[in-house]
DSSP file (Angstrom, degrees, kcal/mol; ACC not computed):
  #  RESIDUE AA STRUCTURE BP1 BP2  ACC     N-H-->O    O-->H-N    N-H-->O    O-->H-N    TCO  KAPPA ALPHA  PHI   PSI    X-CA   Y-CA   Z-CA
    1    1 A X              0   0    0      0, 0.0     2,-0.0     0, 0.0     0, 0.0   0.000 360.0 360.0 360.0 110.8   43.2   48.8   -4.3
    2    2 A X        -     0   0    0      1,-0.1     2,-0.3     2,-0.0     0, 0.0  -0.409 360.0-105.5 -80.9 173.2   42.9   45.2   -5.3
    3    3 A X        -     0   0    0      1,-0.1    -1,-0.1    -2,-0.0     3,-0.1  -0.505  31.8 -89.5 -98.4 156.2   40.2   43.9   -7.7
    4    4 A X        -     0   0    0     -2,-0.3    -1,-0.1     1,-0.1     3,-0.1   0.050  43.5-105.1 -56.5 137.1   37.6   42.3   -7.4
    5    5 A X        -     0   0    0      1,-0.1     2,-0.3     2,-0.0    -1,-0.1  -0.117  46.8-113.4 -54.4 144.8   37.7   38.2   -7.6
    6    6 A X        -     0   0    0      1,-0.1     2,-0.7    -3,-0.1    -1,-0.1  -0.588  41.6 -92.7 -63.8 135.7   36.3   37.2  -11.0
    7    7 A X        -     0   0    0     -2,-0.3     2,-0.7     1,-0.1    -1,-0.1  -0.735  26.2-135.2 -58.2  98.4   33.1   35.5  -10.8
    8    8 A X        -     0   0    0     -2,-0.7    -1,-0.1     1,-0.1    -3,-0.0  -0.294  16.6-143.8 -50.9  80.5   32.7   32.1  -10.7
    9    9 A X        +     0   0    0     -2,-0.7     3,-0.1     1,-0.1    -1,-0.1  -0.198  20.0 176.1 -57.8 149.2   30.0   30.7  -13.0
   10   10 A X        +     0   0    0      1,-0.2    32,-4.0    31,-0.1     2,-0.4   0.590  58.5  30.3-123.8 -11.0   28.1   27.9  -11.8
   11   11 A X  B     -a   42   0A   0     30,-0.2    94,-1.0     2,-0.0     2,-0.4  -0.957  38.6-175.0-142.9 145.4   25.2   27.2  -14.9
   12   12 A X  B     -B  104   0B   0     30,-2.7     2,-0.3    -2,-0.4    92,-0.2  -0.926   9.9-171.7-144.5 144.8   24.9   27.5  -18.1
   13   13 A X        -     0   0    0     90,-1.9     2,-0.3    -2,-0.4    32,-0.1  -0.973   6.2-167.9-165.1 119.6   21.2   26.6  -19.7
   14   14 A X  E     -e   45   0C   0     30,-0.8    32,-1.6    -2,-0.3     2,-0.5  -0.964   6.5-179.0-128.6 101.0   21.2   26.4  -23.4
   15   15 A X  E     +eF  46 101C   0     86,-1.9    86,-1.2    -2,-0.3     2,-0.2  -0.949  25.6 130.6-145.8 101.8   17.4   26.3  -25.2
   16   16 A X        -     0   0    0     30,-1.6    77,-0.1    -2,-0.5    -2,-0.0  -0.667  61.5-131.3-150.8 168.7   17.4   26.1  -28.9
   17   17 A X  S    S-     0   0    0     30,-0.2    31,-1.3    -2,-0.2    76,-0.1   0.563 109.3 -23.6-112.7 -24.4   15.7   23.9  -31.7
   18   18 A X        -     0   0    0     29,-0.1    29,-0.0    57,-0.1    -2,-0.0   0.819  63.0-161.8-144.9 -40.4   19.3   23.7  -33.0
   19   19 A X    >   +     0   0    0      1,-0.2     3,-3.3     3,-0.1     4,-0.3   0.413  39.4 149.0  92.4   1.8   21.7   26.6  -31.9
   20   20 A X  T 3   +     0   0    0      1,-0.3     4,-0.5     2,-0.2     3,-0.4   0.496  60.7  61.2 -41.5 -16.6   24.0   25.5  -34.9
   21   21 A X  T 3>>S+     0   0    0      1,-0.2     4,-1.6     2,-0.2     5,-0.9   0.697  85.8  78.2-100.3  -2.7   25.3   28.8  -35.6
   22   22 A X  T <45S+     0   0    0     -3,-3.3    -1,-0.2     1,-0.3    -2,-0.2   0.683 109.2  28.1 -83.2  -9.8   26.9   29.0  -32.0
   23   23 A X  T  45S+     0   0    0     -3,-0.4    -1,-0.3    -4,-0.3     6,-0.3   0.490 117.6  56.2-111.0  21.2   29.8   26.8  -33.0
   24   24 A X  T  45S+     0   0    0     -4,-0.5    -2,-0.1    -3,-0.1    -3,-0.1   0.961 114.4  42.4 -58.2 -81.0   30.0   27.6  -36.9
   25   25 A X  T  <5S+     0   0    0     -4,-1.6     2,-0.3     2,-0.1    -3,-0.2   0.844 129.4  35.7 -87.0 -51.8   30.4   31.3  -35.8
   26   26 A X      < -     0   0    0     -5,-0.9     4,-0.1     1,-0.2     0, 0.0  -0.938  55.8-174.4-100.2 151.9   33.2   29.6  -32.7
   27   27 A X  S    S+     0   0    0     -2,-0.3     3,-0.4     2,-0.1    -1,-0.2   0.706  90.2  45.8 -90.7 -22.2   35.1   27.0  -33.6
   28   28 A X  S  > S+     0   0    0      1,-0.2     4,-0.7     2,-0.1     5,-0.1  -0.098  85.2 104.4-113.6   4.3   36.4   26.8  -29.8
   29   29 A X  H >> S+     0   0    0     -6,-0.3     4,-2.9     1,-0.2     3,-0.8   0.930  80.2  40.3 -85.0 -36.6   32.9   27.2  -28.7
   30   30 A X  H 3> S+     0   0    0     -3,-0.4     4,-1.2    -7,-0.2     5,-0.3   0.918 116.1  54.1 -87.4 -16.2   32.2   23.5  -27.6
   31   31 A X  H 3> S+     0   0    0      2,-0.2     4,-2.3     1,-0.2    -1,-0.2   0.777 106.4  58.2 -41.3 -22.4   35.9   23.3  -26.1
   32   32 A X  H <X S+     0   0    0     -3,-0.8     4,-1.3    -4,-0.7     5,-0.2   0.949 107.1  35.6 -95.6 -77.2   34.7   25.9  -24.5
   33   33 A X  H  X S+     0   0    0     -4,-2.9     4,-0.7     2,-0.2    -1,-0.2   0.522 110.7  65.3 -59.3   2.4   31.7   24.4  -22.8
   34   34 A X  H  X S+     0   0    0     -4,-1.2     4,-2.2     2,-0.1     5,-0.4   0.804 108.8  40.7 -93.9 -49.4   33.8   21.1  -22.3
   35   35 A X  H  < S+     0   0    0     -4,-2.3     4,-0.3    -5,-0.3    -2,-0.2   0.569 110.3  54.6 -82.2   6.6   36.1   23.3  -19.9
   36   36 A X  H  X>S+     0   0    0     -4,-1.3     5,-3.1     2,-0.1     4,-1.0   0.739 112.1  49.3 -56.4 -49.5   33.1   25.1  -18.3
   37   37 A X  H  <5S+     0   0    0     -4,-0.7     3,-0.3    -5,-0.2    -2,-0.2   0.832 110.9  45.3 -69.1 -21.5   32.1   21.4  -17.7
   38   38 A X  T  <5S+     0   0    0     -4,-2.2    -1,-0.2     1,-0.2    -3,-0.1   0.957 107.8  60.6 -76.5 -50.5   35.5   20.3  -16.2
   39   39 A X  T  45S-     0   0    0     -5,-0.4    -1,-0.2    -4,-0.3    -2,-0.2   0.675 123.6-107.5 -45.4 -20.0   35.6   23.6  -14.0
   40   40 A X  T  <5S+     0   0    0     -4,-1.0    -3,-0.2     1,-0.4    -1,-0.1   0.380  73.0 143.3 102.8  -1.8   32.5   22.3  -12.5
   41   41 A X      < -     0   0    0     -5,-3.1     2,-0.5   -30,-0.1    -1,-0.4  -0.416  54.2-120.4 -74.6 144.3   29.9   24.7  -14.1
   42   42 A X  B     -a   11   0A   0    -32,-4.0   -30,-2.7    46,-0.1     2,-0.2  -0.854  26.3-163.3 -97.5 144.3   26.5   22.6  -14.9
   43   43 A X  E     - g   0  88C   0     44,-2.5    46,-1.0    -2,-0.5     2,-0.3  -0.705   8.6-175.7-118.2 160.0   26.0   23.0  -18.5
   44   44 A X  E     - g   0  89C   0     -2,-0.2   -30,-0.8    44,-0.2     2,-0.3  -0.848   5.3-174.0-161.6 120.9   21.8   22.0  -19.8
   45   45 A X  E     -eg  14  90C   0     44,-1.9    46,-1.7    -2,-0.3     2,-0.5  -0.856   6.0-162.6-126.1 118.9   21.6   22.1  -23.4
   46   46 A X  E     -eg  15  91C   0    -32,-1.6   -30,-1.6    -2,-0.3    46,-0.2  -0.828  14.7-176.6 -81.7 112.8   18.1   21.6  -24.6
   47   47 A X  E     - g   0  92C   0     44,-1.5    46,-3.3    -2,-0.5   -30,-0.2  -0.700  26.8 -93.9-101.0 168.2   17.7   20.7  -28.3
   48   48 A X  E     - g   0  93C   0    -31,-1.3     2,-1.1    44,-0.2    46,-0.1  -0.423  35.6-111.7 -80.2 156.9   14.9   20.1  -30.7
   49   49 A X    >   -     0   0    0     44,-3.4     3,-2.9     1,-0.2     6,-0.4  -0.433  21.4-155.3 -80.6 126.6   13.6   17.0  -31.4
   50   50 A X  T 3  S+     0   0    0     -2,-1.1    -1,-0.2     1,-0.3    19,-0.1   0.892  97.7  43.1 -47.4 -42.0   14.6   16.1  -35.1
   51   51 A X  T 3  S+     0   0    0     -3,-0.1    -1,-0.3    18,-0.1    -2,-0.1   0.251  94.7 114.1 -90.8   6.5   11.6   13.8  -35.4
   52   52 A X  S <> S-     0   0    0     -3,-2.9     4,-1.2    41,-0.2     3,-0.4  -0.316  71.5-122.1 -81.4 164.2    8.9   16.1  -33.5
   53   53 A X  H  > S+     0   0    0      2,-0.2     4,-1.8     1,-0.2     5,-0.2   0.800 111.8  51.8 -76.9 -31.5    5.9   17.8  -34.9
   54   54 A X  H  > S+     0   0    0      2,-0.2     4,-1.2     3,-0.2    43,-0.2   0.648 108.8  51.9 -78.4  -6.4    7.0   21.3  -34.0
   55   55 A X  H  > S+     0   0    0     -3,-0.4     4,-2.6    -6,-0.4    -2,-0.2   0.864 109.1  52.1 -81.1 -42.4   10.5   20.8  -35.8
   56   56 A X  H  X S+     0   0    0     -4,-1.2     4,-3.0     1,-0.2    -2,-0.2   0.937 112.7  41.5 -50.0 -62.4    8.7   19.7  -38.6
   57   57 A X  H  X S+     0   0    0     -4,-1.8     4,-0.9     2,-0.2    -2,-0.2   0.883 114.4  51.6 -58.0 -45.0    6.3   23.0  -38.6
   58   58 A X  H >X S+     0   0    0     -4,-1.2     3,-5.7     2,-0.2     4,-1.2   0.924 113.1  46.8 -77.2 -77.2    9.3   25.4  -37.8
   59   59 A X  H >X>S+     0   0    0     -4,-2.6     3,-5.8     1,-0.3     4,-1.1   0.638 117.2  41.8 -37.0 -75.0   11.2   23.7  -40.9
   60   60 A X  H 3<5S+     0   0    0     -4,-3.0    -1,-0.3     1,-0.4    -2,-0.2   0.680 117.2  52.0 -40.6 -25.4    8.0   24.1  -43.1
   61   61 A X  H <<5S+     0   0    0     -3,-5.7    -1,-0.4    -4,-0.9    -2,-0.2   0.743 109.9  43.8 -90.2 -24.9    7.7   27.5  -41.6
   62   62 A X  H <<5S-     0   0    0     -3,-5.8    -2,-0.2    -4,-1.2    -1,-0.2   0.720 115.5-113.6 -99.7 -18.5   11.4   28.7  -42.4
   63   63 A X  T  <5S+     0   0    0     -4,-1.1    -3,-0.2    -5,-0.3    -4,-0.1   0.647  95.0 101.3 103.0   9.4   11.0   27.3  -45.9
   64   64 A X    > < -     0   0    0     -5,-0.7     3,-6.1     1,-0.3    -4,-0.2   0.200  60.2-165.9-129.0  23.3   13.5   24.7  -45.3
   65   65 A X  T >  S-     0   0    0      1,-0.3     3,-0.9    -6,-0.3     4,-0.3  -0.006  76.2  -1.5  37.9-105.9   11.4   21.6  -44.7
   66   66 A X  T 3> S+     0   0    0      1,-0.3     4,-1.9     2,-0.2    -1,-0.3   0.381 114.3  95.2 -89.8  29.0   13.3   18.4  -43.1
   67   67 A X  H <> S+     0   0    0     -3,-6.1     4,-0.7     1,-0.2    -1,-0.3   0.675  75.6  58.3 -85.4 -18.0   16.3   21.0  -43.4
   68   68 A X  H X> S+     0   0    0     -3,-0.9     4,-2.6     2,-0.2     3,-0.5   0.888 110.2  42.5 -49.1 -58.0   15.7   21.9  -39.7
   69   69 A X  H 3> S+     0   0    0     -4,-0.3     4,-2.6     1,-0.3     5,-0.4   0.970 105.6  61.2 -61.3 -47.8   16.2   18.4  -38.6
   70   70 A X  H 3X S+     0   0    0     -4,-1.9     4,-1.9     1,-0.3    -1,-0.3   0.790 107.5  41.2 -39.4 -46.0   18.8   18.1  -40.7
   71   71 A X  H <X S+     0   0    0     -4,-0.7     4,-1.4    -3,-0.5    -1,-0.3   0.755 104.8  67.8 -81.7 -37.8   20.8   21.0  -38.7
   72   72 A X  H >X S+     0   0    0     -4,-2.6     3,-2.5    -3,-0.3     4,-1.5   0.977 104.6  45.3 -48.0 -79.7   19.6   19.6  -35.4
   73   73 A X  H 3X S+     0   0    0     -4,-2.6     4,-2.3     1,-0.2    -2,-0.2   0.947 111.4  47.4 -40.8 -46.6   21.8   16.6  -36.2
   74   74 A X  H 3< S+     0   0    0     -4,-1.9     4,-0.4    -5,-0.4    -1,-0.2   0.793 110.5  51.1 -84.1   1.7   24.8   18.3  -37.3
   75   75 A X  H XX S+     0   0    0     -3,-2.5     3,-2.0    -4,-1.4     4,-0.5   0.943 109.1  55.9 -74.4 -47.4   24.8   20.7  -34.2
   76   76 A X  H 3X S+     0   0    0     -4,-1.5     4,-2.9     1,-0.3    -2,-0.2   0.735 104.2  50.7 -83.1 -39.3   24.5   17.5  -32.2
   77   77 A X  H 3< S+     0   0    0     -4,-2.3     4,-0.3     1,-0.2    -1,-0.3   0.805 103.8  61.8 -86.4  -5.9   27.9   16.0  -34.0
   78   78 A X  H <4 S+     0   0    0     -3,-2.0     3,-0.4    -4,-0.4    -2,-0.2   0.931 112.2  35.6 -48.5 -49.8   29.5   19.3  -33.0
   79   79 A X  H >X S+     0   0    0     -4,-0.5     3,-4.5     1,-0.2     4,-1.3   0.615  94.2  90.6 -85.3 -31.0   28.8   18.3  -29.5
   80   80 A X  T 3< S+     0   0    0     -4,-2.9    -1,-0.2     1,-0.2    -2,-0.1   0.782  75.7  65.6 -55.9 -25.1   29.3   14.4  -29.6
   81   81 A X  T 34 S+     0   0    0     -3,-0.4    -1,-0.2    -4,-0.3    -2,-0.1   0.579 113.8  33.6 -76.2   1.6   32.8   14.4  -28.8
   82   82 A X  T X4 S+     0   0    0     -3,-4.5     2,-0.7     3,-0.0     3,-0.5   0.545  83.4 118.7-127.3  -2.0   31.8   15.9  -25.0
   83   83 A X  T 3< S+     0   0    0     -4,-1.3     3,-0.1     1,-0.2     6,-0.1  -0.443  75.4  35.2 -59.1 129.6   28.6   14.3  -24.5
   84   84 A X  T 3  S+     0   0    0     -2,-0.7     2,-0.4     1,-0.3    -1,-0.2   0.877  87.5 147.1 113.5  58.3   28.9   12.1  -21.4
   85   85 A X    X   -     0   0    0     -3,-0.5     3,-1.8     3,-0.2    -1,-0.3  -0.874  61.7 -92.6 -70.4 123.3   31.2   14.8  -20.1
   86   86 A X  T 3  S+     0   0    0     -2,-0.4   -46,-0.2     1,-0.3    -1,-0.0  -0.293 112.1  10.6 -46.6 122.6   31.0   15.3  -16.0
   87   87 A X  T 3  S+     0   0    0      1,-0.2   -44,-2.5   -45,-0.1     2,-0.5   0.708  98.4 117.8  83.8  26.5   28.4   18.0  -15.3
   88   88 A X  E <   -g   43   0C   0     -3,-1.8     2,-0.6   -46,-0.2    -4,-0.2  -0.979  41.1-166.5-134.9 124.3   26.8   18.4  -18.9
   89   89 A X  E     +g   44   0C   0    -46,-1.0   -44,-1.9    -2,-0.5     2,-0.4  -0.802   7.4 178.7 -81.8  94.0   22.9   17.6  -19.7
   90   90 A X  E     +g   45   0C   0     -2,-0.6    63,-2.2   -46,-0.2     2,-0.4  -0.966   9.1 161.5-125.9 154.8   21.7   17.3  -23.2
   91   91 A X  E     -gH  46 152C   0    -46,-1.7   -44,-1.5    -2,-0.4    61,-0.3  -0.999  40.8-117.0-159.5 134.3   18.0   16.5  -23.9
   92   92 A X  E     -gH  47 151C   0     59,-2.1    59,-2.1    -2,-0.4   -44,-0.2  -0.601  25.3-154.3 -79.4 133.1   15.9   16.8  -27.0
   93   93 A X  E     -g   48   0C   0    -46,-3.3   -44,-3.4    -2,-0.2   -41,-0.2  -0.691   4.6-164.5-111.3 162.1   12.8   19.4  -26.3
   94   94 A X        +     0   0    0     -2,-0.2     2,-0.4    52,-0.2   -40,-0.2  -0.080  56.8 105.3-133.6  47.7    9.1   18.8  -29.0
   95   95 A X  S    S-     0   0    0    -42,-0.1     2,-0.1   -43,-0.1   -46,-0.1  -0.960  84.9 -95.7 -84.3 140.1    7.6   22.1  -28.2
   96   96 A X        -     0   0    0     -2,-0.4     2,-0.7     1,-0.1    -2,-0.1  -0.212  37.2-150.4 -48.5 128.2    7.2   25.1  -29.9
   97   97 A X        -     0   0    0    -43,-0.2     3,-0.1     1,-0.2    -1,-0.1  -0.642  15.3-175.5-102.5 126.1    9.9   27.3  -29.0
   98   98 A X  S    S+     0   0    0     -2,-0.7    15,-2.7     1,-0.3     2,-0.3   0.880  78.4   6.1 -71.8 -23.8    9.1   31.2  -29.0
   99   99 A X  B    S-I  112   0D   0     13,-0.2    -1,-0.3   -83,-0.0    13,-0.2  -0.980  74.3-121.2-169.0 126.2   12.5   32.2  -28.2
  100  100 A X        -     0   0    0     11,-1.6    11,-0.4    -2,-0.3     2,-0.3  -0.305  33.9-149.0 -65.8 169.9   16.4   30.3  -27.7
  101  101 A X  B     -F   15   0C   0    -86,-1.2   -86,-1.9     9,-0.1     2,-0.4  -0.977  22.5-174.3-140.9 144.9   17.5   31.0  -24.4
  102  102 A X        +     0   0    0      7,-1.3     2,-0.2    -2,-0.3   -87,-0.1  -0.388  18.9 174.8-103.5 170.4   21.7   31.4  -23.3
  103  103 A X        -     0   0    0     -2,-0.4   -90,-1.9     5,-0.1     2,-0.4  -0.462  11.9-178.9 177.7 117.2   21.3   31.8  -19.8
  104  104 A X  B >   -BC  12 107B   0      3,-2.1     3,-3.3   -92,-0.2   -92,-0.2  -0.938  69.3 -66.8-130.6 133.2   25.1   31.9  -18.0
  105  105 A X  T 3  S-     0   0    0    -94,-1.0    -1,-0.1    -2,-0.4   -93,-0.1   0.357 119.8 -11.2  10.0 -94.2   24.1   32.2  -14.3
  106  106 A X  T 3  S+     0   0    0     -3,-0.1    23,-3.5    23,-0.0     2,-0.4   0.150 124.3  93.6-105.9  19.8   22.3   36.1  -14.0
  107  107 A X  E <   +CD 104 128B   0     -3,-3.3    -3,-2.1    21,-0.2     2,-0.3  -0.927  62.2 173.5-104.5 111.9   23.6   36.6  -17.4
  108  108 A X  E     - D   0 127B   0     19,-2.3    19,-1.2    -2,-0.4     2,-0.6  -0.932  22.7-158.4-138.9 141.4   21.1   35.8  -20.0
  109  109 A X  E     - D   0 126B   0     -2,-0.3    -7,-1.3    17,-0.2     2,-0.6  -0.989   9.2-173.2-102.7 139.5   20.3   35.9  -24.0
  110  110 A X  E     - D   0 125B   0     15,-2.0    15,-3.3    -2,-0.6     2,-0.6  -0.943  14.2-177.3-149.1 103.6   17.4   35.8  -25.5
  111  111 A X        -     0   0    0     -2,-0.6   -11,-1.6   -11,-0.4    13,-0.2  -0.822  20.1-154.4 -84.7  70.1   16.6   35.5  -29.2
  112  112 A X  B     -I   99   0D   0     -2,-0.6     2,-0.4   -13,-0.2   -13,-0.2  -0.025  22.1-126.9 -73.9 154.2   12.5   35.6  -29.9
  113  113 A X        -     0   0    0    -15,-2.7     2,-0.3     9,-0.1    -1,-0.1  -0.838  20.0-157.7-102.2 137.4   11.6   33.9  -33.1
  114  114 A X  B >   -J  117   0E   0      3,-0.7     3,-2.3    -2,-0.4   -15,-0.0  -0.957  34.8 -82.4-129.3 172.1    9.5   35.3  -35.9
  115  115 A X  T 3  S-     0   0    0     -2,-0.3     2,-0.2     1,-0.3    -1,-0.1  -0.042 102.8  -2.2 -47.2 145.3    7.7   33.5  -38.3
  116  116 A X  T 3  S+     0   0    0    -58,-0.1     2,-0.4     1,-0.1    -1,-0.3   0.230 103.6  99.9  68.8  -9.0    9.2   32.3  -41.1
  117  117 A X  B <  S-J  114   0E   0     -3,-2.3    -3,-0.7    -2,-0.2     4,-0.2  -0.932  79.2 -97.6-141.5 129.1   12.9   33.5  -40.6
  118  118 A X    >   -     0   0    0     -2,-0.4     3,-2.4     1,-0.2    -4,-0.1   0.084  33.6-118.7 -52.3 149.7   16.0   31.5  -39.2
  119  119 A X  G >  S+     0   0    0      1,-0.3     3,-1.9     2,-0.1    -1,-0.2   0.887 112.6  68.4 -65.7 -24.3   16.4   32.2  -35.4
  120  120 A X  G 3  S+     0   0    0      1,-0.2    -1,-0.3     4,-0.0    -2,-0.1   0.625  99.6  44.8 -63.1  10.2   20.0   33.6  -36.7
  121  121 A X  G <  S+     0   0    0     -3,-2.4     2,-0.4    -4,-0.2    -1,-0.2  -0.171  94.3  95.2-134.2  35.6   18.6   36.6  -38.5
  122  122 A X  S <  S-     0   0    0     -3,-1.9    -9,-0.1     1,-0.1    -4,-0.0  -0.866  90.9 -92.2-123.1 167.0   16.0   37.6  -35.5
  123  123 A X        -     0   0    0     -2,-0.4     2,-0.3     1,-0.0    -2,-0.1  -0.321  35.4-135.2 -61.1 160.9   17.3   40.4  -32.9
  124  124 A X        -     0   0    0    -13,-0.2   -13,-0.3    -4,-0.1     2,-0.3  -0.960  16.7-151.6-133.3 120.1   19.0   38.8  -29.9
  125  125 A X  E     -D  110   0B   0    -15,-3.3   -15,-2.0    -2,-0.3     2,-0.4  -0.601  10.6-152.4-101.4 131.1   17.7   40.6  -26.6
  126  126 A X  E     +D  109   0B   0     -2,-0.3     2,-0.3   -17,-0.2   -17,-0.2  -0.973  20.7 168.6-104.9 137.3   20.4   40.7  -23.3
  127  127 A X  E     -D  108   0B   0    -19,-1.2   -19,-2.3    -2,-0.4     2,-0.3  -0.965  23.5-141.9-146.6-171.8   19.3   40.9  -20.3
  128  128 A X  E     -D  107   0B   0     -2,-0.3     2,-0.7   -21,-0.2     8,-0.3  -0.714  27.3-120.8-124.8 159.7   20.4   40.5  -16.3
  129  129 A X        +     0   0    0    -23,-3.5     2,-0.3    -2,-0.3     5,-0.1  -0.836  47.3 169.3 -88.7 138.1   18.9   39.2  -13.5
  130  130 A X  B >   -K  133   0F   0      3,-0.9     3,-2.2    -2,-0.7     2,-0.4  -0.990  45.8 -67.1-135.7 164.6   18.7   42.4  -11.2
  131  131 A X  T 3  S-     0   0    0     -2,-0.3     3,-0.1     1,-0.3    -2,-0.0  -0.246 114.4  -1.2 -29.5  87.5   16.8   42.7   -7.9
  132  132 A X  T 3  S+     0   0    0     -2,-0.4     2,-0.9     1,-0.2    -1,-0.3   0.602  95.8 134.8  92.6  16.9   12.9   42.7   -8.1
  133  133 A X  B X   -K  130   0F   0     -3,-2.2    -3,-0.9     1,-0.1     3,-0.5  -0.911  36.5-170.4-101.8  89.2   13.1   42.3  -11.8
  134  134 A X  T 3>  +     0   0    0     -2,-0.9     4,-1.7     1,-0.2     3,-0.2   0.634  64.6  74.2 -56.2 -44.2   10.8   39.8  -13.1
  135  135 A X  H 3> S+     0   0    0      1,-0.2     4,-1.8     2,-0.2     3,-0.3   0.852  88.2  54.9 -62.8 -38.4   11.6   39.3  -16.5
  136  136 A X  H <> S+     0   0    0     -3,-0.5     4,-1.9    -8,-0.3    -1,-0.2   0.937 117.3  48.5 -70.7 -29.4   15.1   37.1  -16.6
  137  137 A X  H  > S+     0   0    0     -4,-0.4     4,-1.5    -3,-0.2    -2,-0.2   0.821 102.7  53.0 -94.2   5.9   12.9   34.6  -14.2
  138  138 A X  H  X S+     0   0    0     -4,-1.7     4,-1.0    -3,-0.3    -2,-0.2   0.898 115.1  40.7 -85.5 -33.8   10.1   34.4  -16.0
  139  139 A X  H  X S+     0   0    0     -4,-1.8     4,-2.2     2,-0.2     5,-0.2   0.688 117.9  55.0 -67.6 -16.5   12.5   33.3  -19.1
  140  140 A X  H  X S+     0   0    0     -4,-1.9     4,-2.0    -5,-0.2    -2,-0.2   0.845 107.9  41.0 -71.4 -37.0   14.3   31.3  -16.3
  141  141 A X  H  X S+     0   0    0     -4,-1.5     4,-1.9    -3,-0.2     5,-0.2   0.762 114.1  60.7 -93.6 -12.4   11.0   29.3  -15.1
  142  142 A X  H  X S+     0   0    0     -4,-1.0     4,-1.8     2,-0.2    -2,-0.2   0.938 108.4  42.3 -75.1 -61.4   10.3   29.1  -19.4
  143  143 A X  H  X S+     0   0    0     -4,-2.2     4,-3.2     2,-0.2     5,-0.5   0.975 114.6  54.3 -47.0 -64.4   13.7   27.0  -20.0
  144  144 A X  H  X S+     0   0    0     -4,-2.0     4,-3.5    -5,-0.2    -2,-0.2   0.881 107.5  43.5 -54.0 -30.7   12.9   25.0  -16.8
  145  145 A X  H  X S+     0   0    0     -4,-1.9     4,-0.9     1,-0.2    -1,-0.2   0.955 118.3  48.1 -81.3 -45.9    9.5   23.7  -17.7
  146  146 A X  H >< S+     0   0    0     -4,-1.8     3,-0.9    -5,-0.2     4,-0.4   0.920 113.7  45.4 -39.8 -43.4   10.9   22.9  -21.3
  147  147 A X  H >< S+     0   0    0     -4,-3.2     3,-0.8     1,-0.3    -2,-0.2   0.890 111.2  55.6 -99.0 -41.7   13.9   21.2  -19.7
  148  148 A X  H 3< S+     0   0    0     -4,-3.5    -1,-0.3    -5,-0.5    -2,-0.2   0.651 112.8  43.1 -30.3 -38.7   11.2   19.3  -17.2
  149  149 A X  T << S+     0   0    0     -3,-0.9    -2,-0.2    -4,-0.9    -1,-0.2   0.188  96.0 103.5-101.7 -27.6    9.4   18.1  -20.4
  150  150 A X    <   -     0   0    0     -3,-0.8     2,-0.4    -4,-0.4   -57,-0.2  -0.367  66.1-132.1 -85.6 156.7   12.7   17.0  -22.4
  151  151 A X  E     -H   92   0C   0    -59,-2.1   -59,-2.1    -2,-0.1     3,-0.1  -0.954  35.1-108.2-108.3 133.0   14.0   13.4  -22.9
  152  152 A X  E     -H   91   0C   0     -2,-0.4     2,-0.5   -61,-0.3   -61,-0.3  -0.289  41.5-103.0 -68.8 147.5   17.6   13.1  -22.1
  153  153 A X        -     0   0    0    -63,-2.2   -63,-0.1     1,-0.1     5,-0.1  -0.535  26.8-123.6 -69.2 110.9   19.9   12.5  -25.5
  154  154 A X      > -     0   0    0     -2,-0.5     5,-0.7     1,-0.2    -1,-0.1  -0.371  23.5-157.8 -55.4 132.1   21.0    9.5  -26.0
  155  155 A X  T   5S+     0   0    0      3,-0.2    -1,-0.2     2,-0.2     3,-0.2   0.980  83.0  46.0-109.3 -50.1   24.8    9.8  -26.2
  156  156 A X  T   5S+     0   0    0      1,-0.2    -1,-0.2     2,-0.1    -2,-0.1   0.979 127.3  31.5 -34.1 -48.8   26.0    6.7  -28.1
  157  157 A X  T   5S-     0   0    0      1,-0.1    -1,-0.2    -4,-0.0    -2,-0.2   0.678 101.3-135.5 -87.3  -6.0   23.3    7.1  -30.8
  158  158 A X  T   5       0   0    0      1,-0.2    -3,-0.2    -3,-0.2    -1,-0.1   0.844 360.0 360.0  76.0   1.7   23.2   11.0  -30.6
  159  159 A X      <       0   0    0     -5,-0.7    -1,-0.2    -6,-0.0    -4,-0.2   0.365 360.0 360.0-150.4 360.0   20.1   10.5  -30.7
């Protein structure tokens, strides 16, 4: 009995104020998305904006003032040696975010924020898209009006 073909991803949609700990914690992690991006998968990564009013309040709110912005930028130099990469989006979001979002294709994570406490230390929820099951597109149609709303990153300046 052969097995089944492996499944081809086609998206990845990434919605975070800073998402810093997802290559601390890989080192290989933006290689990672640089050979998603060659393979042809579209990659979306929404960050916050360092200069926004809601980055400001989440810093003030985590206790770590402009130390939120601060981490926005250095996730952002993780990534600079593949921005402008064929099939990869990055875009600065100013909203309050309730919750990062992973989303690979019908594959999704989701990491709700609470008050005061860095999004790495909050539960992180999985779920699937399955048939007549509302909740992975309602977190789906929540990334897209953020991503609607974002200004694309300027990739010389990073900024």
């Amino acid at each position: 009995m052969a097995l089944p073909a492996p499944v081809r991803e086609v998206s990845v949609d990434i919605l975070v104020y800073a998402g810093l700990h997802l290559p601390e914690a890989n080192p290989t992690w933006v290689k990672e998305i640089q050979r998603k991006c060659e393979e042809s998968v579209s990659v979306r990564i929404a960050f916050g904006d360092p200069e926004s009013a809601e980055v400001r309040a989440r810093g003030e709110e985590e206790g770590v003032g402009a130390g939120l912005a601060g981490r926005i930028n250095y996730a952002i130099a993780w990534y600079r040696p593949i921005l402008g990469s064929p099939n990869l989006s990055a875009a600065f979001h100013s909203t309050v975010l309730y919750n990062s979002i992973l989303r690979f294709d019908d594959q999704m994570l989701v990491n709700p924020h609470i008050h005061s406490m860095p999004a790495f230390r909050a539960p992180v929820i999985h779920l699937r898209r399955i048939p007549g099951g509302p909740l992975f597109d309602t977190y789906v149609e929540c990334f897209e009006r953020i991503w609607a709303n974002s200004r694309p990153l300027d990739i010389k300046g990073g900024g």
